[in-house]
N, C-alpha and C positions, 0 to 999 in steps of 0.2 A: 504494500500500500504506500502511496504517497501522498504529502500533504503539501498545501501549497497555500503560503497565509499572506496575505496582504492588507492595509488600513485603509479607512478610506473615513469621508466628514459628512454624509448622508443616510441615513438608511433607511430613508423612502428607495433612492434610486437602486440602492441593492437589494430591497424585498420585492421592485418592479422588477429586476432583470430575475432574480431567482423563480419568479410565477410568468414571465413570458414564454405562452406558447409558441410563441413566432419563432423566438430562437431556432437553428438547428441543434436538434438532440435533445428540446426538452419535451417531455409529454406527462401528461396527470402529474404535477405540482401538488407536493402534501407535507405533511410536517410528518418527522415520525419520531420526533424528541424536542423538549423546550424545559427553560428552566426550573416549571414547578408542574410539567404534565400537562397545564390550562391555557396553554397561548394560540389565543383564535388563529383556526386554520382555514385559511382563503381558500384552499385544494378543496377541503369538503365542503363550503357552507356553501346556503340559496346567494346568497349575496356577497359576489365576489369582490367587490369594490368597498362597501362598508365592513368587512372583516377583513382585507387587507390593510386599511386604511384604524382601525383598530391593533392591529398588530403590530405598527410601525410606530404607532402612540405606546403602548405597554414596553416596545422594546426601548424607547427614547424617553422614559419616563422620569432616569434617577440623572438622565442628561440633563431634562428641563429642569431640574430641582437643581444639580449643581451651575445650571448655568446663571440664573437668579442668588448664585454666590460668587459665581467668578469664578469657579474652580473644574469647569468641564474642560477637556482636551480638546484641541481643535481637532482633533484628526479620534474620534470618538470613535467609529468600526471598527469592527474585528472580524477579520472575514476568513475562514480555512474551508478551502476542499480539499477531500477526500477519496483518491481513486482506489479502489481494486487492481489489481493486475487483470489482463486480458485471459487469464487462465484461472483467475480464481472463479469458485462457483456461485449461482446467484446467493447474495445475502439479503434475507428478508428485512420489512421494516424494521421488526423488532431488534435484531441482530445491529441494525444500521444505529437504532436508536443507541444501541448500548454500546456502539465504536465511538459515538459522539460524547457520551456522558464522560466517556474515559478521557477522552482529548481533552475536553476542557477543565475536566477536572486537573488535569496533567501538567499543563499550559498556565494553570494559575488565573484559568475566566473565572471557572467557578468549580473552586475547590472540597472537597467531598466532606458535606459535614457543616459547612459554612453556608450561614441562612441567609448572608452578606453578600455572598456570590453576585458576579456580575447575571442582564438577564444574557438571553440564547435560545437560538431556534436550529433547530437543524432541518434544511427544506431536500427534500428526494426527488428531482424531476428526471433521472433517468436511472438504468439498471445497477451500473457500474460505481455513479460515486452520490458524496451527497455536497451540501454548503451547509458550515456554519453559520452563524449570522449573530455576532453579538456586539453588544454597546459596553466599552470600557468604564462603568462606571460602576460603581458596588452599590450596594444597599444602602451603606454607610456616607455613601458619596465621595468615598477615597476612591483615587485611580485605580486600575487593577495594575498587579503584578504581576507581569506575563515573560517578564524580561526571557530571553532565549528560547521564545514559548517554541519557534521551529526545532531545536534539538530536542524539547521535551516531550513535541507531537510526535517527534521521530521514535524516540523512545520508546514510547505507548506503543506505536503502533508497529514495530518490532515484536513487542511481547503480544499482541493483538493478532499479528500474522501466526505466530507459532500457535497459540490459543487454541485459534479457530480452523488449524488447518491451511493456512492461504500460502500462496507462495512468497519466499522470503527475498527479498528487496535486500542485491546487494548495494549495504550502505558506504558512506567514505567519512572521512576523516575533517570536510572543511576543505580540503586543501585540491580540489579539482579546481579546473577551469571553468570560468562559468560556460556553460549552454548556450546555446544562440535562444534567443528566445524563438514562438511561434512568427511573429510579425516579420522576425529577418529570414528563419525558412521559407514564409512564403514569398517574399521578395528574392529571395534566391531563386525559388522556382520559375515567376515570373521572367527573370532574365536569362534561364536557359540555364543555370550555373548547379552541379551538384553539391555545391559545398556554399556556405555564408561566407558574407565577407569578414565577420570573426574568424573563423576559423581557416580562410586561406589568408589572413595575416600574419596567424599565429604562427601559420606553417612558415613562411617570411620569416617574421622575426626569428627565429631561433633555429632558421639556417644561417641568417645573419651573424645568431650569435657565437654559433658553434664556428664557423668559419673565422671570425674575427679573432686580431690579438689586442687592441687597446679599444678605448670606449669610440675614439675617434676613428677607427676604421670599422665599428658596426656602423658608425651616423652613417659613413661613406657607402659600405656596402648596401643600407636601404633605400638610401638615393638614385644608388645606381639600378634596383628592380623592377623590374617591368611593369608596369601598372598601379605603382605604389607613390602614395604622399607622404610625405614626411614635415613635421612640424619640430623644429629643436627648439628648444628651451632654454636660456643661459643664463648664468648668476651676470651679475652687474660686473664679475673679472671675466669674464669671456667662458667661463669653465661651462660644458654641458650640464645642466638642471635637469634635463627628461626632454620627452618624446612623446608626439601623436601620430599614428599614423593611419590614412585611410586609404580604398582605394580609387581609382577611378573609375569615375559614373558611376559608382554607388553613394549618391546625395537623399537627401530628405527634401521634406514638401518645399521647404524654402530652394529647393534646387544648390543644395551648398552641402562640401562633402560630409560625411558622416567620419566624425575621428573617434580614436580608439586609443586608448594611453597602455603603455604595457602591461600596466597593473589590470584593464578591464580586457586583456587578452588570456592574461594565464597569470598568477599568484607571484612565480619566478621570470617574469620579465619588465621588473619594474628596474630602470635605470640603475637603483642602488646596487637591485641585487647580481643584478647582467656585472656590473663593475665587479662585484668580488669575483664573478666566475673569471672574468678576462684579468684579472689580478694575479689570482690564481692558476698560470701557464704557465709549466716551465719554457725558456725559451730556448728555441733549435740553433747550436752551434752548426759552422760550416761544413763540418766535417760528422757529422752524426751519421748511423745508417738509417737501412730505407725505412722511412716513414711509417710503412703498411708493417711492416714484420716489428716494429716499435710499439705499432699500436696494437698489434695482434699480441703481444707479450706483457703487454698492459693489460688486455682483457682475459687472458688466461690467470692472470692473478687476482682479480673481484672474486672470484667464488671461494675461495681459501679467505680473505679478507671479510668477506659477508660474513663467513661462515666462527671466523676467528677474529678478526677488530670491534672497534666498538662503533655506538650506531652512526656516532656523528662522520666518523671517515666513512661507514659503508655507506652511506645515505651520500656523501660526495661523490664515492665511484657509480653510483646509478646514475648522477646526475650528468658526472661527462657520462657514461657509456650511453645517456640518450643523445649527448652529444654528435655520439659518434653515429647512432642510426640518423641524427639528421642530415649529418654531411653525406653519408653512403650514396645516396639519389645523386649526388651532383656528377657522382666519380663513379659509378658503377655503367654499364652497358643500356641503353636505354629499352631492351627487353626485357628488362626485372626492375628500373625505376620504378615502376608503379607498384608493385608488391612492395619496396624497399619506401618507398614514401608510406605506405598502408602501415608497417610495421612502425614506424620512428610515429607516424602521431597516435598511432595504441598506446604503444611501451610510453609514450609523453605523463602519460597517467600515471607511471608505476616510479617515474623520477621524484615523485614528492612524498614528502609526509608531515607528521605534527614534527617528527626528529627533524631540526636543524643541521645544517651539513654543511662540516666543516674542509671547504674544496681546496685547500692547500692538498692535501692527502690525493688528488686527483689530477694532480700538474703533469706527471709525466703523460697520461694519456691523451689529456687537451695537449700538449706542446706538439705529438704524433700526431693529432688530428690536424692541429693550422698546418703543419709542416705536407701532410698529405694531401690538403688542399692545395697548394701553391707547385705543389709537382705535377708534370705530365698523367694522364691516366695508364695504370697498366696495361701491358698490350693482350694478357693471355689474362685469364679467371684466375690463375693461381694463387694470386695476392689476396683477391677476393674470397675464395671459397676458403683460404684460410681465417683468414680475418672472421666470416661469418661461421664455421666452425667452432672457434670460441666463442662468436658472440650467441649461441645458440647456449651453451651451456650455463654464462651469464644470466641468461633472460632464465632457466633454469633455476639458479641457484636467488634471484631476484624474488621468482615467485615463491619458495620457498623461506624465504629470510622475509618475506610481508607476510605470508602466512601464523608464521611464529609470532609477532605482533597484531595479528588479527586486522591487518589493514585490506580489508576484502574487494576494496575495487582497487587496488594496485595490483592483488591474485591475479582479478579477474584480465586486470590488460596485459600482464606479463604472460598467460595463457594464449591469450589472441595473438600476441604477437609471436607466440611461438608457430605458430600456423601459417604466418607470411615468411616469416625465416626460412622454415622448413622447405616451403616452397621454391623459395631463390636459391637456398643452397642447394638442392638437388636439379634443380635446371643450371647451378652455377657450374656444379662442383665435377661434373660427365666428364667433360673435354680434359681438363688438365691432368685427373686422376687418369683417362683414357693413356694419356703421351706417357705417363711416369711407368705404366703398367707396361707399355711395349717394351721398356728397358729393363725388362724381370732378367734378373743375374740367371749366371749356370746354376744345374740344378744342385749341386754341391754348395753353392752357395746360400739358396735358399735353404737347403736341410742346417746348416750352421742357423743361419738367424732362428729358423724354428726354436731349437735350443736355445734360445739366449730371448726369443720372448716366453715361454716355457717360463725361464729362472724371473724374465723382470716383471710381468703378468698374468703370475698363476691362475689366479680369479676369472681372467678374461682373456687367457688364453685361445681357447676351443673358439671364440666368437669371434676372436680377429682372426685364427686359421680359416677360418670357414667364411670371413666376408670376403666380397667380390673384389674389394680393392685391397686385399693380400699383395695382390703383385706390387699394387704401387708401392705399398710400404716398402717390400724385400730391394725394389729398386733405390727408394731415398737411402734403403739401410748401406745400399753395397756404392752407393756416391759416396757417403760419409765415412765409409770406413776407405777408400781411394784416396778424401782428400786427407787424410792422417786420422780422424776420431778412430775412438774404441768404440764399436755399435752396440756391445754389452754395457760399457758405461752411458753411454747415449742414451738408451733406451731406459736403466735407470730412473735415471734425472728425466729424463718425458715423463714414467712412470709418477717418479717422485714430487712433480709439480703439481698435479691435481689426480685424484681417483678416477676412474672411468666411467664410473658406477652409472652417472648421469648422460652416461652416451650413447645412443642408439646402434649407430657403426664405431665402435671401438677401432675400427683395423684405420677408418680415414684420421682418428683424430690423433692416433699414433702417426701416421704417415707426417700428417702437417706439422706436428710439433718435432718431429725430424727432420723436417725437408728444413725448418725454420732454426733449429740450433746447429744445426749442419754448416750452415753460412757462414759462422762463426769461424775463425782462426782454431787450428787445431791445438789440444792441446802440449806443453811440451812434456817431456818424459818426468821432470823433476813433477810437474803439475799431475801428472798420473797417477804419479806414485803418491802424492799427497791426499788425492782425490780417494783411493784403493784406503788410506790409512784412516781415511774422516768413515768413508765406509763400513769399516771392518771396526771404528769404534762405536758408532750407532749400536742401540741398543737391538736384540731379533735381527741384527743382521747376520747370518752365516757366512763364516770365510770359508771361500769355496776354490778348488782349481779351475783352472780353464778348463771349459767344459770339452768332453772327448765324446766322438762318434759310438754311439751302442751297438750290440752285435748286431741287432736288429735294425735298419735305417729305416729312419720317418718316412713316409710317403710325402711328399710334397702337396698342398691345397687341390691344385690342378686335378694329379692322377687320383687323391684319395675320392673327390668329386664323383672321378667318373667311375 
């Protein structure tokens, strides 16, 4: 269920809209609760107009008494609807009366037990919801206390849904975006457009953001947008103050654009807060490697961080790693742009919460983002399907670390977004895994690596022997051991970075995190043997010999298949 409560300074004109037939969707108008059982009902009586007209006088009663003191509110309505879900089943009056009694009670109209209660009508003119309709004034002629009455109608109506059976409304925290209202969808419709002009701003802004490094190259990057106003704000030293921005030909009745300040696009794009993010960069020396394998090493470390830091760093790595699905669209192939845009404004939901986040802790991974922006695009998927490889496990370990706080619509997007991921990485990830697999070593060589993922991935062994993109792997393994690594040690350390547990293909996300520490300078002999002594002092580690050929030899992926 949902509630939706707004004030209003009449309540003639809101007992006339609640009893118009005219409306679409309203039919037989009735009361089927009020505040003491007796409040004339215009839906039943011979005389629609004198009991309308009656009811609008008892409800505005302790108004006209305080306003002959000077102490009535101007803005004296109190207005909640009430919908059901599209799935819940009909709710009789009775049932409806007593979802209304709870709300007000809840809300602080008119509290359970208090003869001082403000009054209240609840009118039924269709199946699915009802209207409240009460006047701010108590018995007493004190104002009501309603303060936060939306969380406490939520409240209720939480306990109300499980009660009765209905379907449960996933709730949030405060901290979404707002909605576009009714009035801007239909105006979207209107001009053709599937999205409002809130929400293809927001998309805007915060590829602006994510691509920027200081405050003065997001002003610049919105300027330069297609379609897009910008309004800057400055202190009286020249220093930026904030931003409006709207975009073209979406104006209001005066024909003059419709602006939008960051704060009324999304919570985290209000100037202040854009500044700590672009503060918070580390900055790309000249000499750094590639940007994508930077950033793809950034994001293999959030799920270990979720899972072990505390909230305010984790809640910074969600925040770039939305980061980084918003910049993907710019840089990826423009046959999975759209699934890749679909993803980044899901997961946009799962970047927030009540926890504050402290984005120093998120610098290396923004600093790989700006930097990967300002590069060439790669010319093959490889980079790519790496990069979304992790970032799959991410959006994984996201939804689970909001789950543990019970933050249910960050679940809920970090879920959806895994469905667009999944999507692009497997249309991403064909081609490249296809080229590594033609370079499957001799078959000597693959019976070796078998043995040595055997030793690094017992657990999930049998599931990378047996995926399709086995070969690739065996191929990155026998590059990496050409250009000097140990592939026993190798494979370790892939092991030892993150568990598997959370991957669907074990065998590709072994491959990528080989193909990616591969590139790296080998190590030297003194570093091995260091490497062998840290090893062998961990605790459950086994010192073991190199491992030797059994009298028996493995079958290889391939032949054991067929």
């Amino acid at each position: 269920m949902i509630a939706k409560i707004t004030g209003g300074q009449n309540t003639a004109d809101l007992i006339r809209y609640l009893y118009d037939t005219k409306k679409k969707g309203h039919s037989d108008p009735h009361l089927v609760a009020s505040w003491d059982g007796f409040a004339p009902n215009p839906g039943r009586a011979d005389d629609f107009d004198a009991t309308k007209s009656a009811l609008v006088a008892d409800l505005d009663l302790h108004v006209k008494q305080a306003e002959r003191l000077g102490r009535a509110p101007e803005k004296h309505v109190w207005h909640c609807s009430i919908r059901a879900a599209e799935t819940d089943r009909h709710l009789s009056d009775e049932e409806w009366g007593d979802i209304a009694r709870r709300v007000v009670a809840a809300t602080g109209i008119a509290p359970d037990g208090d003869p001082d209660g403000c009054r209240w009508v609840a009118v039924r003119h269709a199946s699915d919801h009802i209207h409240i309709a009460a006047t701010k004034v108590r018995a007493d002629l004190r104002a009501a206390r309603h303060w936060n009455d939306y969380l406490t109608a939520d409240r209720e109506l939480a306990a109300i849904e499980k009660e009765y059976g209905l379907f449960q409304i996933v709730r949030g925290d405060r901290t979404a975006a707002k909605r576009p209202t009714r009035a801007e969808q239909e105006k979207a419709k209107r001009a053709g457009q599937a999205r409002t002009a809130r929400e293809r701003l927001r998309t805007t802004v915060r590829t602006a953001v994510a691509a920027a490094t200081s405050t003065e190259e997001f002003v610049r990057l919105l300027e330069h947008a297609d379609g897009v106003l910008v309004d800057v704000k400055h202190f009286p030293s020249g220093d930026v103050r904030g931003y409006t921005v709207a975009l073209e030909g979406d104006v209001n009745g005066k024909q003059e654009p419709v602006w939008y300040s960051g704060s009324e696009l999304s919570p985290d794009l209000s100037l202040p807060k854009i500044r700590k993010r672009l503060d918070a960069t580390e900055p790309q020396g000249s000499r750094k490697p590639n940007p994508w394998r930077q950033a793809t090493a950034a994001a293999e470390r959030i799920p270990h961080r979720l899972e072990h830091g505390d909230d305010a760093a984790a809640q910074a790595h969600l925040a770039a790693f939305g980061e980084a699905l918003d910049v993907l669209p710019l840089l990826a192939p423009q046959t999975v742009g759209f699934q890749l845009r679909q993803a980044a404004e899901v997961f946009e939901r799962a970047t927030r919460s009540r926890i504050q986040a402290e984005h120093q802790h998120a610098r290396a991974l923004r600093g790989a983002l700006r930097a990967m922006v300002r590069e060439p695009a790669p010319k093959d998927g490889a980079l790519l399907a790496m990069f979304l490889d992790a970032a799959i496990l991410v959006v994984i370990a996201a939804a689970r670390w909001h789950q543990i706080r019970h933050h249910d619509q960050q679940v809920a997007a970090a879920h959806q977004t895994l469905v667009h991921l999944h999507a692009v990485y497997e249309q991403t990830a064909v081609a490249p895994l296809s080229v590594l697999a033609q370079r499957r070593p001799p078959r000597q060589v693959v019976e070796r690596h078998i043995l040595l993922i055997r030793q690094a991935v017992p657990d999930h062994a049998e599931q990378v022997l047996e995926d399709p993109a086995f070969d690739a792997l065996a191929a990155v393994l026998a590059d990496a051991e050409k250009a000097g690594h140990d592939p026993k040690q190798l494979l370790q350390q892939v092991a030892d970075q993150r568990a598997l547990d959370d991957a669907r293909r074990p065998a590709r996300v072994l491959t990528w995190r080989v193909e990616r520490l591969s590139t790296r300078a080998a190590p030297s002999d003194r570093a091995r043997a260091a490497q062998a002594q840290s090893a062998a002092r961990r605790p459950g580690t086994p010192v073991s010999s190199p491992p030797t050929a059994p009298a028996t030899q493995p079958q290889p992926p391939q032949a054991r298949r067929r």
